[in-house]
N, C-alpha and C positions, 0 to 999 in steps of 0.2 A: 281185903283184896286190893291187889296195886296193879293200875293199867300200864304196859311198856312203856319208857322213856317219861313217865311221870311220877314224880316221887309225893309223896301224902303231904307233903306242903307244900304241893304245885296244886293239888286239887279243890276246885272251888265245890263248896257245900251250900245246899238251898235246903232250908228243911221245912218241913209242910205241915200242919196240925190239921189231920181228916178232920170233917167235920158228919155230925149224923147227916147231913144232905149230900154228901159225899157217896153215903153208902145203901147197897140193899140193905132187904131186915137181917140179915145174915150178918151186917158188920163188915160185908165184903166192899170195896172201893169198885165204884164202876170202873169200868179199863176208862173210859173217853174225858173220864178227870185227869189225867196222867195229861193231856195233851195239853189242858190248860194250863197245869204245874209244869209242864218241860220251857211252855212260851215264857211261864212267870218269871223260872231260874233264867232265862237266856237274857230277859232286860236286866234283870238284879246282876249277874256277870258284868253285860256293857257297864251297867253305873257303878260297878264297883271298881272299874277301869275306866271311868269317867269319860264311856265314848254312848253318845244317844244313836239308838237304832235308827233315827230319822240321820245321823252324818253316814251310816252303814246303805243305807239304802239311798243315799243320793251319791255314796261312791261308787252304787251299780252290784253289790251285793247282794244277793239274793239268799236267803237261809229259809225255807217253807219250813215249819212244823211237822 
């Protein structure tokens, strides 16, 4: 899948290794881990563009989860 006006090596990847406390007995992922992997990839983004969340939010940036 390719999102408009971004080509597959504009796209930054976070990849995640579930963990059994991740999930029901099912193997399913609870939904509410997803929010702490979305917060996780958005610092690993800044630092891989060498900008800290703490310079984003004292330029008055607001990004919620």
């Amino acid at each position: 899948m390719t999102l408009p006006g971004i080509s597959p090596d504009q796209a930054f990847e976070y990849r995640v290794r579930v963990q059994p406390h991740h999930t029901d007995y099912g193997g399913i992922v609870w939904h509410g881990t997803y929010i702490a992997w979305m917060e996780e990839a958005r610092i690993e983004y800044l630092h891989a563009y060498e900008v800290s969340f703490a310079a984003w939010v004292n330029a008055g940036v607001d990004l919620p989860v």
